[in-house]
DSSP file (Angstrom, degrees, kcal/mol; ACC not computed):
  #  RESIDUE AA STRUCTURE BP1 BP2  ACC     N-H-->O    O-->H-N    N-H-->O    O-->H-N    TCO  KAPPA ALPHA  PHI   PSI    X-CA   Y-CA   Z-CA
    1    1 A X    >>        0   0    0      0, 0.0     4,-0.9     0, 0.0     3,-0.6   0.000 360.0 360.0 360.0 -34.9   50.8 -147.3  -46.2
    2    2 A X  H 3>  +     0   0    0      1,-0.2     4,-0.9     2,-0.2     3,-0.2   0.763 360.0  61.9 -65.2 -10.7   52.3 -145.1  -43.6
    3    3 A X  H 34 S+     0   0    0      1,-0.3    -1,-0.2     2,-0.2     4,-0.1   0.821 102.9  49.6 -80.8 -27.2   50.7 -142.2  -45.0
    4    4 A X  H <> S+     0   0    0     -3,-0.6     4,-0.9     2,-0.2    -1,-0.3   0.430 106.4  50.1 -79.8 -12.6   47.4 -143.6  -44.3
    5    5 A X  H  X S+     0   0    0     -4,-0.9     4,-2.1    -3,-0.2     5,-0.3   0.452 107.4  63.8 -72.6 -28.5   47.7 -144.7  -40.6
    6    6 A X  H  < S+     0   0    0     -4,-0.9    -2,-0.2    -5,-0.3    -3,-0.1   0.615 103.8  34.6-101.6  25.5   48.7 -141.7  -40.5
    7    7 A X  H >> S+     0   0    0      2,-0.1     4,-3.4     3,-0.1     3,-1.7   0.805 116.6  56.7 -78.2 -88.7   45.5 -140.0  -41.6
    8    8 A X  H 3X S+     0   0    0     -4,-0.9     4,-1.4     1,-0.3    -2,-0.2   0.755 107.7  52.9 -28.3 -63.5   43.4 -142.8  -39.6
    9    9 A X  H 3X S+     0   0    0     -4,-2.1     4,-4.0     1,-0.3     5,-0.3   0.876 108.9  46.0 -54.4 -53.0   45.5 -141.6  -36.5
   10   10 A X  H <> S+     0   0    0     -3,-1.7     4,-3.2    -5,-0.3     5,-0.3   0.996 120.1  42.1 -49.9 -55.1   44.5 -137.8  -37.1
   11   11 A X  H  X S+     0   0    0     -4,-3.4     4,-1.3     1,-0.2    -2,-0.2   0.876 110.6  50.9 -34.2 -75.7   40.9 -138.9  -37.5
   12   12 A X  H  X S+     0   0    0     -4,-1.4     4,-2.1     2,-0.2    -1,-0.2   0.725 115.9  50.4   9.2 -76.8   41.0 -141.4  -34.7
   13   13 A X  H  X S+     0   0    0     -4,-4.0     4,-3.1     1,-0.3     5,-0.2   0.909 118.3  32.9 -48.9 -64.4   42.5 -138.0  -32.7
   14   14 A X  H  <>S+     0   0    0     -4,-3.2     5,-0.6    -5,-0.3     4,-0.5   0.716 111.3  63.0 -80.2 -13.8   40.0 -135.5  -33.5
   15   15 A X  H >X5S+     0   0    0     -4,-1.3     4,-2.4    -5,-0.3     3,-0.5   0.976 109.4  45.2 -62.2 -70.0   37.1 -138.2  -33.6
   16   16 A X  H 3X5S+     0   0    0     -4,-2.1     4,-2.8     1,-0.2     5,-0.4   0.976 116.5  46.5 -39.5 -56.5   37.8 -138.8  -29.7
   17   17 A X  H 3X5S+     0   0    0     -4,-3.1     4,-0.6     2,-0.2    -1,-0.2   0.608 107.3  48.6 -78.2   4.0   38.1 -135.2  -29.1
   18   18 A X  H <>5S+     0   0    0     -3,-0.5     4,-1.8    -4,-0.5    -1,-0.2   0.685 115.1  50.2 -97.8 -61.8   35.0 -133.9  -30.8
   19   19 A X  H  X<S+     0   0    0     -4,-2.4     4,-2.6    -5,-0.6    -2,-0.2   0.914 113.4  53.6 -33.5 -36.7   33.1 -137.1  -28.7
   20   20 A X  H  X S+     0   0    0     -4,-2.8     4,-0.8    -5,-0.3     5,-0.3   0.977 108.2  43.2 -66.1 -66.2   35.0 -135.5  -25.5
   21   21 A X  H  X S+     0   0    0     -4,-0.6     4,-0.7    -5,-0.4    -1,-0.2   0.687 106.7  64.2 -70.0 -13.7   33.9 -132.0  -25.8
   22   22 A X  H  X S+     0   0    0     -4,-1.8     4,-2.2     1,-0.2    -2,-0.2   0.887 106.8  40.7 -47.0 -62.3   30.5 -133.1  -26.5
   23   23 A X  H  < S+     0   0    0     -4,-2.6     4,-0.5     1,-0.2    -2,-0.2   0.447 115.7  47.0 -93.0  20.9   30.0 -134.6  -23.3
   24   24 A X  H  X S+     0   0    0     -4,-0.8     4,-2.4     2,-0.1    -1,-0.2   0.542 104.7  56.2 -80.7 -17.4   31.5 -132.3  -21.5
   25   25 A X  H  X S+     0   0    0     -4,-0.7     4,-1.4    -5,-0.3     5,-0.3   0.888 117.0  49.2 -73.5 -34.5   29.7 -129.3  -23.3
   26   26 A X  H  X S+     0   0    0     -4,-2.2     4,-1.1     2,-0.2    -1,-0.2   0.800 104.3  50.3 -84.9 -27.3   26.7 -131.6  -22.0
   27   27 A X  H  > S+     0   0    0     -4,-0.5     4,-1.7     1,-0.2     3,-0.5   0.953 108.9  58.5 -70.8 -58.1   27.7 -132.2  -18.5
   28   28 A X  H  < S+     0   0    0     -4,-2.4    -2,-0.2     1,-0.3    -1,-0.2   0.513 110.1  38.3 -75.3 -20.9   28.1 -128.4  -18.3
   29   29 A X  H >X S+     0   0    0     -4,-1.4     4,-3.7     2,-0.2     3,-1.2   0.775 116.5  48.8 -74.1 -36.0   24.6 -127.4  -19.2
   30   30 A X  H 3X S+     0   0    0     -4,-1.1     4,-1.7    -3,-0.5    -2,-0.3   0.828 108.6  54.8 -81.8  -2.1   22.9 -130.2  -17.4
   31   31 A X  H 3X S+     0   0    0     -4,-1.7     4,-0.9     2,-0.2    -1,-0.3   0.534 125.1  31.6 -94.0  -1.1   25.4 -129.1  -13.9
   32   32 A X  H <> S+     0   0    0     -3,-1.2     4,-1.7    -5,-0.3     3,-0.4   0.782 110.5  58.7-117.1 -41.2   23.6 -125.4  -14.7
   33   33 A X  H  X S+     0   0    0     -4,-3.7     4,-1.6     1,-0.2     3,-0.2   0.898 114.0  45.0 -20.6 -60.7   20.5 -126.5  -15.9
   34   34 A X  H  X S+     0   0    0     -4,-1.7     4,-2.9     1,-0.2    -1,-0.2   0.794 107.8  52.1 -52.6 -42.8   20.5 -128.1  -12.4
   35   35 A X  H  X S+     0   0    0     -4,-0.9     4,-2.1    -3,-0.4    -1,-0.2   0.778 105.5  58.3 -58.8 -28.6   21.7 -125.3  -10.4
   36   36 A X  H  X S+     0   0    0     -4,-1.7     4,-1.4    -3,-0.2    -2,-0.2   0.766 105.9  47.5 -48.2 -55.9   19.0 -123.3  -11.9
   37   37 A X  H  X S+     0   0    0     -4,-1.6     4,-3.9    -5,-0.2    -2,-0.2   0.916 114.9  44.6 -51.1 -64.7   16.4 -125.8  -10.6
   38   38 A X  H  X S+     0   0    0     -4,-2.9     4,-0.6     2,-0.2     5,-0.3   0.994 110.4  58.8 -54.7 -77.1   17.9 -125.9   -6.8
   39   39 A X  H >X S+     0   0    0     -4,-2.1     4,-2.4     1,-0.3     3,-0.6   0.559 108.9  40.6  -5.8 -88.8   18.2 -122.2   -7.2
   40   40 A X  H 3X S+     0   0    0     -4,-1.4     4,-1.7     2,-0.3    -1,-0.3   0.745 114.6  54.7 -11.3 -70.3   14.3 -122.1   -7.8
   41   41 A X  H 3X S+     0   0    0     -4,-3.9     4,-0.6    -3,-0.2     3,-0.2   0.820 110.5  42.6 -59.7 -48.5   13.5 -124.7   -5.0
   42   42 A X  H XX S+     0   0    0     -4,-0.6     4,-2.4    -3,-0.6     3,-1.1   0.878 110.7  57.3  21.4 -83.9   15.2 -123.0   -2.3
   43   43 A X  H 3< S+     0   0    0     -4,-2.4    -2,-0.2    -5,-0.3    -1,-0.2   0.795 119.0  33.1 -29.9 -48.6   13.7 -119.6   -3.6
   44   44 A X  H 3X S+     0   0    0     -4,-1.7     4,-2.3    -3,-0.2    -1,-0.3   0.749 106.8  67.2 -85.9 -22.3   10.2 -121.1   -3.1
   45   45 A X  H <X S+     0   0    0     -3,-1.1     4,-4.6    -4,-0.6    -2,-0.2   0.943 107.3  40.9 -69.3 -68.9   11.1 -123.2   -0.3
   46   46 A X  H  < S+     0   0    0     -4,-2.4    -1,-0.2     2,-0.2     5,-0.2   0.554 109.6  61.4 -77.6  10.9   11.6 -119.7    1.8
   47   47 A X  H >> S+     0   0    0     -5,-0.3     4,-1.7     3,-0.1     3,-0.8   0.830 109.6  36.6 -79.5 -78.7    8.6 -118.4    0.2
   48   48 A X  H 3X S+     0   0    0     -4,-2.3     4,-1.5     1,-0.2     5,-0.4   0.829 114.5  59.5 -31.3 -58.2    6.4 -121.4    1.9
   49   49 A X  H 3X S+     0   0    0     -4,-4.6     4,-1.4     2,-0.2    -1,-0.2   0.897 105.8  46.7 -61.0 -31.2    8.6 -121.2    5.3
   50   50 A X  H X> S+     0   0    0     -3,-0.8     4,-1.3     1,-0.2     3,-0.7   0.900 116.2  45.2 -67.6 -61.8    7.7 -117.5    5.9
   51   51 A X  H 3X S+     0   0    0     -4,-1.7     4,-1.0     1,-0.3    -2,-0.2   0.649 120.7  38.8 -57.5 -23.4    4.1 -118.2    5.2
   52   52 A X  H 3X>S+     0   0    0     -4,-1.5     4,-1.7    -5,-0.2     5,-0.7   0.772 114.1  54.0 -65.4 -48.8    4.0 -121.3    7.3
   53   53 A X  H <X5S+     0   0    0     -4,-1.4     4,-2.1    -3,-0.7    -2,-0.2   0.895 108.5  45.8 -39.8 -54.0    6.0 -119.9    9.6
   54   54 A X  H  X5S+     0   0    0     -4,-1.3     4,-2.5     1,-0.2     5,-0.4   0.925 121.4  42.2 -82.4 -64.1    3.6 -116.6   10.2
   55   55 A X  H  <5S+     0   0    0     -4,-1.0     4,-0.4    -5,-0.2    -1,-0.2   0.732 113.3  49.4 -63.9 -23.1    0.4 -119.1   10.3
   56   56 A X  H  X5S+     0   0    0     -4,-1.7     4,-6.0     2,-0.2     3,-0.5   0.890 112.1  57.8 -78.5 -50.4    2.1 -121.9   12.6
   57   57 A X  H  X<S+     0   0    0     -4,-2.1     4,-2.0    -5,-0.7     5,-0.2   0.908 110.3  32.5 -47.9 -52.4    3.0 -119.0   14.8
   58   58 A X  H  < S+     0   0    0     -4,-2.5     4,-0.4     2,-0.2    -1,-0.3   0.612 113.2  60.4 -95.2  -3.4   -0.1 -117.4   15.7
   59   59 A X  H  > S+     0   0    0     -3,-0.5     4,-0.6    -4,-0.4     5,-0.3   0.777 105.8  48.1 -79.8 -23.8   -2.0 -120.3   15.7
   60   60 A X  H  X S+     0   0    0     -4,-6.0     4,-1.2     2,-0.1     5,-0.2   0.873 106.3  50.9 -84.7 -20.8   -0.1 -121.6   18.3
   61   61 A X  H  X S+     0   0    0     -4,-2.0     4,-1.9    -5,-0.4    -3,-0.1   0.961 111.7  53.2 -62.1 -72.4    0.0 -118.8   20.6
   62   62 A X  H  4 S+     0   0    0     -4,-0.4    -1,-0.2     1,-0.2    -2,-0.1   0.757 114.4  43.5 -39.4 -22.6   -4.0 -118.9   20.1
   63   63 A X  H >< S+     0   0    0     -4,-0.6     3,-1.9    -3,-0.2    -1,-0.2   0.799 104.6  60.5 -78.1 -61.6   -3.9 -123.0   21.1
   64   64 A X  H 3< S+     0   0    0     -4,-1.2     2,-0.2    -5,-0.3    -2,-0.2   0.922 122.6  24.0 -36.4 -40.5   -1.4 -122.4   24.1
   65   65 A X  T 3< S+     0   0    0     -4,-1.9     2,-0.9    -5,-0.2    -1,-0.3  -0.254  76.4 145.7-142.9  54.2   -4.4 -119.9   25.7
   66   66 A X    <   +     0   0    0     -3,-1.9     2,-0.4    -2,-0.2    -3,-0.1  -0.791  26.9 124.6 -93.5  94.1   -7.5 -121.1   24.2
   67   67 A X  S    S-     0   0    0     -2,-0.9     4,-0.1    91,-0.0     3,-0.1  -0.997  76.2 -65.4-149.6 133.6   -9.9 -120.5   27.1
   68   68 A X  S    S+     0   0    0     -2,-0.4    92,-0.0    91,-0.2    -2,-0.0   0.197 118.1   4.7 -30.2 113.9  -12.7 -118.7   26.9
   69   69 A X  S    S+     0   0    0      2,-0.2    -1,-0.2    16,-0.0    16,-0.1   0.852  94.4 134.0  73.9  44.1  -12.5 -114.4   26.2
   70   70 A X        +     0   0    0      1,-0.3    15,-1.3    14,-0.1     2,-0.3   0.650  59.5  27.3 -96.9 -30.5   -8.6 -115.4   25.9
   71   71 A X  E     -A   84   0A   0     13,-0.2    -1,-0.3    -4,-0.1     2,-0.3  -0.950  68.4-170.1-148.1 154.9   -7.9 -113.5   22.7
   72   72 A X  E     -A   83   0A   0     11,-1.2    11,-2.7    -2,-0.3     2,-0.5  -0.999  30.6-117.6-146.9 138.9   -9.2 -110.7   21.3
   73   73 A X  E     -A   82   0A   0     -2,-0.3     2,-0.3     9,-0.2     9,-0.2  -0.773  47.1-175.8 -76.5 143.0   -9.1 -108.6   18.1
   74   74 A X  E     -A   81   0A   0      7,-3.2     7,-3.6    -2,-0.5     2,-0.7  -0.993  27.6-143.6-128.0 129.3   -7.5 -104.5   19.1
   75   75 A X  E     +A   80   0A   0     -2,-0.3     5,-0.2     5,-0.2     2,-0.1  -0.919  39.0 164.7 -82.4 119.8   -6.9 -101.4   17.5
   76   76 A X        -     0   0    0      3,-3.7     3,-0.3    -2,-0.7     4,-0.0  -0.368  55.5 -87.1-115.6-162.4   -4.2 -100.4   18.8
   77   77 A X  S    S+     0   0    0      1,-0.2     3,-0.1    -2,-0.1    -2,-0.0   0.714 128.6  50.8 -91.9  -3.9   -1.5  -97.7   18.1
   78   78 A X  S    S-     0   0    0      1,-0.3     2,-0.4    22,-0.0    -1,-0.2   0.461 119.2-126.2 -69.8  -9.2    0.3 -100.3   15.9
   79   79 A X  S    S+     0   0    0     -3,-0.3    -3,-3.7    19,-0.1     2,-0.4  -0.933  76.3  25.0  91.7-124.8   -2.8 -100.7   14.3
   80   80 A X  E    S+A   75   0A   0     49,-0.5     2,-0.4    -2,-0.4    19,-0.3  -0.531  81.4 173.9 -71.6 126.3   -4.9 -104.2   13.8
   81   81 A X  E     -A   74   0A   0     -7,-3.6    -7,-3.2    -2,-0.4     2,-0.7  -0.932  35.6-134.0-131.0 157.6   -3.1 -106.2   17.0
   82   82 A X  E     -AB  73  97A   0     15,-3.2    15,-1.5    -2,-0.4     2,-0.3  -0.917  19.8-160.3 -96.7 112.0   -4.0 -109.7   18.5
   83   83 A X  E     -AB  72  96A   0    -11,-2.7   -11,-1.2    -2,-0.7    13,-0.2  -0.705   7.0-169.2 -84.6 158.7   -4.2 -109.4   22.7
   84   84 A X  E     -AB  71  95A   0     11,-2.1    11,-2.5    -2,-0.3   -13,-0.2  -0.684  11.6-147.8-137.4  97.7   -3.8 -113.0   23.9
   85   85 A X  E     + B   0  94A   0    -15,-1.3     2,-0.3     9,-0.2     9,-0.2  -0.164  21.1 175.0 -38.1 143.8   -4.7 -112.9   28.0
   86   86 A X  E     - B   0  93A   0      7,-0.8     7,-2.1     5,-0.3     2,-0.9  -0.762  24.3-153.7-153.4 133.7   -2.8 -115.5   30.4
   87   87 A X  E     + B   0  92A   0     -2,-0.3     2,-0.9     5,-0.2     3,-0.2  -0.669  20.1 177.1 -93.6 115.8   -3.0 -115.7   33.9
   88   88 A X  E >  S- B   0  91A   0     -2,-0.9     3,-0.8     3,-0.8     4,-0.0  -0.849  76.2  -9.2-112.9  92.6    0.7 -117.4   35.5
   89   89 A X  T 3  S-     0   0    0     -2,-0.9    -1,-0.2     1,-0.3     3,-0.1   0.897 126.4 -57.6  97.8  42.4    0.8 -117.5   39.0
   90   90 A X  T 3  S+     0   0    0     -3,-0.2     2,-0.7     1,-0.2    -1,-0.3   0.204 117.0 103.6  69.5 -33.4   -2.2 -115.6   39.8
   91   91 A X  E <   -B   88   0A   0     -3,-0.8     2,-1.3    -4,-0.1    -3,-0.8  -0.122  67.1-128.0 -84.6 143.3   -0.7 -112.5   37.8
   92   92 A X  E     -B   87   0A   0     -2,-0.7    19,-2.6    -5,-0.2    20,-0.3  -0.700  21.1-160.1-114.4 123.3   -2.1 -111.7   34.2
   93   93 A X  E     -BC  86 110A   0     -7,-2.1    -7,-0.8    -2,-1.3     2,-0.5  -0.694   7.4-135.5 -94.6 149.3   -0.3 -111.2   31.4
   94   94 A X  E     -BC  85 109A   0     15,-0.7    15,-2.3    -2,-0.2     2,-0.3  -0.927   9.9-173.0-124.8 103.1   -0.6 -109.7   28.1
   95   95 A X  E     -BC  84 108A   0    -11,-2.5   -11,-2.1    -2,-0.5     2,-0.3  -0.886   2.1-179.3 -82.1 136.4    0.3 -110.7   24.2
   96   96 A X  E     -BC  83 107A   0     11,-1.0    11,-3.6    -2,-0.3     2,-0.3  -0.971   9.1-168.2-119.9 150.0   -0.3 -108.1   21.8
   97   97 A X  E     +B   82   0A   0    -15,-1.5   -15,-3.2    -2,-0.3     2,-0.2  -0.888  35.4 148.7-134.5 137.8    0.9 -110.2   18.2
   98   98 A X        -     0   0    0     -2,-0.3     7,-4.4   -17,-0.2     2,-0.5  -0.902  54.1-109.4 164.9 153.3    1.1 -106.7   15.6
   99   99 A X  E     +D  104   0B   0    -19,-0.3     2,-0.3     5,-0.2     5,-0.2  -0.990  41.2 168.8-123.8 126.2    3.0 -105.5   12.5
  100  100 A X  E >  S-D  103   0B   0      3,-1.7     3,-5.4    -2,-0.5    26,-0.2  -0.794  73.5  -7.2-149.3 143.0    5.5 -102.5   13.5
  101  101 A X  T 3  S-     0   0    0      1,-0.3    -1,-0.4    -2,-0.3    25,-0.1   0.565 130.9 -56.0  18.1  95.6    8.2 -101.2   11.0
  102  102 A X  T 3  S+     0   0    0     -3,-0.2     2,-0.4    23,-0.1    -1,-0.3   0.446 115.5 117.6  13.0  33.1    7.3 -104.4    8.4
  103  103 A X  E <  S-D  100   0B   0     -3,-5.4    -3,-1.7    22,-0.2     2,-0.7  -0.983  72.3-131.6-122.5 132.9    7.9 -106.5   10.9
  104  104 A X  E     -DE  99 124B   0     20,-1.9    19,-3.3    -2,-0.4    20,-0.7  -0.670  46.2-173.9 -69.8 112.4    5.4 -109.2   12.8
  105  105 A X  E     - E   0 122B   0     -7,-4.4     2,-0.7    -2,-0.7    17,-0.2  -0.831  27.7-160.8-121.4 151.8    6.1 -108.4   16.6
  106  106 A X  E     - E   0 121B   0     15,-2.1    15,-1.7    -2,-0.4     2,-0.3  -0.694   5.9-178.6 -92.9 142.4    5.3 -109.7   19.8
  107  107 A X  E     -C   96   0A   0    -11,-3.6   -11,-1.0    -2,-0.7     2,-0.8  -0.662  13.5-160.6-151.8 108.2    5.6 -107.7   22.8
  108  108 A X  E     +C   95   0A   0     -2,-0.3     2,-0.3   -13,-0.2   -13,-0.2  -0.728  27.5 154.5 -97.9 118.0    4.5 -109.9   26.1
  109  109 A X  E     -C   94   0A   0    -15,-2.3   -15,-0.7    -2,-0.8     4,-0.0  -0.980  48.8 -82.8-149.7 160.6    3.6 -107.7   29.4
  110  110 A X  E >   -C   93   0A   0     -2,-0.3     3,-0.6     1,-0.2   -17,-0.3   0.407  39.4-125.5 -61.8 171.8    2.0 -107.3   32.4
  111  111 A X  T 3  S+     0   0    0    -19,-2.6    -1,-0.2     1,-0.2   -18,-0.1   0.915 112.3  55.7 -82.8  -9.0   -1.7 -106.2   32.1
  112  112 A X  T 3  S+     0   0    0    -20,-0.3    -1,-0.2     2,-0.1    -2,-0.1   0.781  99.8 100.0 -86.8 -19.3   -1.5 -103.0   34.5
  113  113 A X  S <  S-     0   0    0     -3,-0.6     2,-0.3     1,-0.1    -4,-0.1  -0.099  79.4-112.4 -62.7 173.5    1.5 -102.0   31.7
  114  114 A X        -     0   0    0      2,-0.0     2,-0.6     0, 0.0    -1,-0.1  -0.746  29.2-116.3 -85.7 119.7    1.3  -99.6   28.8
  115  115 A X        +     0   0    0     -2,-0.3     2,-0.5     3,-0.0   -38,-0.1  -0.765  35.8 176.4 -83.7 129.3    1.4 -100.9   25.3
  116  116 A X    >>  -     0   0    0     -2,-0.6     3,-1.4     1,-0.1     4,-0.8  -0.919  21.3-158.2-122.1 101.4    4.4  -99.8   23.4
  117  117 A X  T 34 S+     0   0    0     -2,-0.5     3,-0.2     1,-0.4    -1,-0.1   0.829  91.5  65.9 -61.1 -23.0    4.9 -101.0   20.1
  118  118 A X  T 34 S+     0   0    0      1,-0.2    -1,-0.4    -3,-0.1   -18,-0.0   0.949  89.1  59.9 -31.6 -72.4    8.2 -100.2   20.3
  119  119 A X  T <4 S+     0   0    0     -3,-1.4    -1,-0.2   -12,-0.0    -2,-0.2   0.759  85.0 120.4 -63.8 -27.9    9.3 -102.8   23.2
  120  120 A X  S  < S-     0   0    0     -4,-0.8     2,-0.3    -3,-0.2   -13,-0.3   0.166  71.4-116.6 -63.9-173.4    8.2 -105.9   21.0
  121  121 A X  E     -E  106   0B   0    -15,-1.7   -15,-2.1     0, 0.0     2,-0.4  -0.736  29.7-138.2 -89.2 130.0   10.2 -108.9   19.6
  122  122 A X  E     +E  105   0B   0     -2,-0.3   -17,-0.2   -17,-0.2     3,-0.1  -0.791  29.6 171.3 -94.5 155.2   10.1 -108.6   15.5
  123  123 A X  E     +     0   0B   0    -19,-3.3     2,-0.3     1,-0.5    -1,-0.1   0.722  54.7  10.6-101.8 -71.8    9.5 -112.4   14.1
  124  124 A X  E    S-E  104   0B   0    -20,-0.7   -20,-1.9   -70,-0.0     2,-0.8  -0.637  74.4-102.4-123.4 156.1    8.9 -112.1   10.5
  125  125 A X        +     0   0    0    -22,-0.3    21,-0.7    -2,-0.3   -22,-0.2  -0.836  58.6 149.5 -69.6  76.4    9.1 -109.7    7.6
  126  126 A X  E     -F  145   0C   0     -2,-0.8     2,-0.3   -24,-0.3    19,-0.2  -0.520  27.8-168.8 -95.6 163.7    5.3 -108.5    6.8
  127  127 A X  E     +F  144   0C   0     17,-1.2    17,-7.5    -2,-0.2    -2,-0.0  -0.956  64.0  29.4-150.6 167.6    3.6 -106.1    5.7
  128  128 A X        -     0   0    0     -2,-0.3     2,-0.4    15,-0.2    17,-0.1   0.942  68.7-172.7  61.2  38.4   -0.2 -105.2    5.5
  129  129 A X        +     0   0    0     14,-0.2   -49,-0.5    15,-0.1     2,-0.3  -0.574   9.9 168.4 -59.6 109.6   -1.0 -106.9    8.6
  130  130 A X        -     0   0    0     -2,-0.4    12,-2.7    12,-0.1     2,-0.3  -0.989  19.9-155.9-158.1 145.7   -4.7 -107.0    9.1
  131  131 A X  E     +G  141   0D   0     -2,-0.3     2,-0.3    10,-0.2    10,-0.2  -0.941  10.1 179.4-133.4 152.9   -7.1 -108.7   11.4
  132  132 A X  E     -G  140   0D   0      8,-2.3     8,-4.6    -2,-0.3     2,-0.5  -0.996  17.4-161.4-145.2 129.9  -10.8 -109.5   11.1
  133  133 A X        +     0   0    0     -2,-0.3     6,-0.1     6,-0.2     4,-0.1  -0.452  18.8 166.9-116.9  67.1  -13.3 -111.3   13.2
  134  134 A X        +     0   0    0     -2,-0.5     2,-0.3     4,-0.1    -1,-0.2   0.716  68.0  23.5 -62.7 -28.2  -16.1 -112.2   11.0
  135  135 A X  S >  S-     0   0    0      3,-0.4     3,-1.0    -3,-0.2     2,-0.1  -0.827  99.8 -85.9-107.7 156.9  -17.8 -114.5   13.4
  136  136 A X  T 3  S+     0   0    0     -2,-0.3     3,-0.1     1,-0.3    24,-0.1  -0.331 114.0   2.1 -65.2 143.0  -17.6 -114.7   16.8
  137  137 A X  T 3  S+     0   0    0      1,-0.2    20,-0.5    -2,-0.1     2,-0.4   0.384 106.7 101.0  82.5 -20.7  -14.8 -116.7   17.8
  138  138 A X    <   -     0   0    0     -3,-1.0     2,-0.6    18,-0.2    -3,-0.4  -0.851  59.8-156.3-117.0 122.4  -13.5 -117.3   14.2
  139  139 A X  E     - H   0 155D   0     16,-2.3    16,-4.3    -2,-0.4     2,-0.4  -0.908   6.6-160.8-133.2 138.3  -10.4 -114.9   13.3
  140  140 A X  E     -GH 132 154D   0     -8,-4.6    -8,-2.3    -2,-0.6     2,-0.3  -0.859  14.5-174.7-110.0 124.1   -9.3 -113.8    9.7
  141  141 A X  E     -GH 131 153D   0     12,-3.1    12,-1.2    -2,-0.4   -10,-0.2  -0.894   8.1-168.7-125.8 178.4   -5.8 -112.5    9.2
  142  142 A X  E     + H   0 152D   0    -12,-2.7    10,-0.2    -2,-0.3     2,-0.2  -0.616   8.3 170.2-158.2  90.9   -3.9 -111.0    6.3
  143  143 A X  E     - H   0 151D   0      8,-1.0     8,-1.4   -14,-0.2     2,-0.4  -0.785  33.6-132.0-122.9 154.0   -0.3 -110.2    5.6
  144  144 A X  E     -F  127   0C   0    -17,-7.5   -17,-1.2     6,-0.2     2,-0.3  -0.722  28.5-175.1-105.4 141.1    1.8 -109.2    2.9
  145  145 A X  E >>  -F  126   0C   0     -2,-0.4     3,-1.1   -19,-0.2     4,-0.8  -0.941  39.4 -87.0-125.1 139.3    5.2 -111.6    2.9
  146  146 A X  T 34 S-     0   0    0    -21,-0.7     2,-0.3    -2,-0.3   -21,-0.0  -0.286 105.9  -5.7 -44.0 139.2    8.3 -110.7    0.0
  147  147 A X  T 34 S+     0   0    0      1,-0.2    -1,-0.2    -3,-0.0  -100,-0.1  -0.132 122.7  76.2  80.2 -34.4    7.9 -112.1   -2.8
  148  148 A X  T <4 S-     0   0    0     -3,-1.1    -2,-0.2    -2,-0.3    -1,-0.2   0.086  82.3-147.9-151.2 -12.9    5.1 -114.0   -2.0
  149  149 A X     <  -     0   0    0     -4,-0.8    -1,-0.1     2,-0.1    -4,-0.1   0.325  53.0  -6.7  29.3-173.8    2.4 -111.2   -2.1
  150  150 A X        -     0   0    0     -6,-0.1     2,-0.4     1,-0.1    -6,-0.2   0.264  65.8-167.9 -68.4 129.1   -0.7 -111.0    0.0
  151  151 A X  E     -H  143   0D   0     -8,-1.4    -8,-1.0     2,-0.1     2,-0.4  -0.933   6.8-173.8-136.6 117.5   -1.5 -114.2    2.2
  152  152 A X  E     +H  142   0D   0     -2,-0.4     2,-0.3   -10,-0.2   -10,-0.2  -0.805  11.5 159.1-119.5 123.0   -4.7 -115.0    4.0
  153  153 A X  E     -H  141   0D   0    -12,-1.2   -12,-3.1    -2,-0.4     2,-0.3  -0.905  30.3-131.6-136.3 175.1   -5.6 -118.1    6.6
  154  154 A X  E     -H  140   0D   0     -2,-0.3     2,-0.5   -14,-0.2   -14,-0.2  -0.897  14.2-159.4-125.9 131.7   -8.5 -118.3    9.4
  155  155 A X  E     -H  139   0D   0    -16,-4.3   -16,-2.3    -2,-0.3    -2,-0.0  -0.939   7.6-157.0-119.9 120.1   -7.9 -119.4   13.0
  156  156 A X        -     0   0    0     -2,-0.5     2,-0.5   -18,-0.2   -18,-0.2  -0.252  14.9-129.1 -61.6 168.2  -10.7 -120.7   15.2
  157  157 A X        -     0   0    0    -20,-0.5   -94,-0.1     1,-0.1   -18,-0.0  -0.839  12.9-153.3-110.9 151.2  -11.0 -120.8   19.0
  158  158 A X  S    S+     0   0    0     -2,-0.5    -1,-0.1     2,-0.1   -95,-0.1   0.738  87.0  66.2 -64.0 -74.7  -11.9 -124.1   20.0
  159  159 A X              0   0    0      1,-0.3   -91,-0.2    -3,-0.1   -22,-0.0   0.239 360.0 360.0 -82.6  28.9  -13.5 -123.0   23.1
  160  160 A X              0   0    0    -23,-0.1    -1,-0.3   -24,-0.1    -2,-0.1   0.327 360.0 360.0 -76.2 360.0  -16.4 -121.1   21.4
């Protein structure tokens, strides 16, 4: 009889430990299976933020100073640029919103100044930055975001 508990016992041994390493061999796919996932959400997650980002932005600069002949599409020496007019204190001021070394920049300055694409602030990482005014009042842009390729929204003016 001892020889045969001591069988059972071996069994017993290797029975647990084949059950063990099962689930762990299974907790260790589903913990990368998972990372995999997050990975992925995250990745898309800053796909959608640039491109939200790029559209929130310049549609709110176009709200802030929606008053009539307030914005204009320009060719400028950046190329296609957004002016946005505002008068503060009596003085008038100037946004030009523009794509400079793949970057969406701002550069705000007075109107008697010189535009320099140079001076602006970069926001975002574009490229292919293009503007269109297919109706009056109604303004079509188009930039190319990593990753995320070509991206197109329409902003109205209000006060047409």
């Amino acid at each position: 009889m001892g020889r045969l508990s001591g069988k059972k016992f071996h069994v017993d041994i290797l029975f647990a430990l084949a059950l063990f390493c099962a689930f762990a061999l299974t907790a260790i796919v589903l913990v990368i299976a998972g990372g995999t996932v997050y990975k992925n959400t995250v990745v898309n997650m800053n796909k959608n933020y640039d491109a939200r980002t790029a559209l929130a932005y310049i549609t709110q600069k176009m709200r802030q100073s929606d008053e009539n002949n307030a914005f204009e599409y320009k060719q400028t020496a950046a190329g296609d640029t957004l002016l946005i007019k505002q008068v503060v204190e009596g003085k008038t001021y100037e946004t030009y919103i523009y794509e400079s070394e793949g970057y969406l920049c701002e550069l705000v300055t007075k109107q008697t100044a010189e535009f320099d694409p140079t001076g602006g602030d970069k926001l975002l990482e574009v490229s292919d930055f293009s503007i269109e005014e297919p109706q009056k009042g109604l303004f079509k842009f188009e930039m190319g975001l990593e990753d995320m390729g070509q991206v197109e929204f329409f902003v109205s003016a209000e006060s047409e």
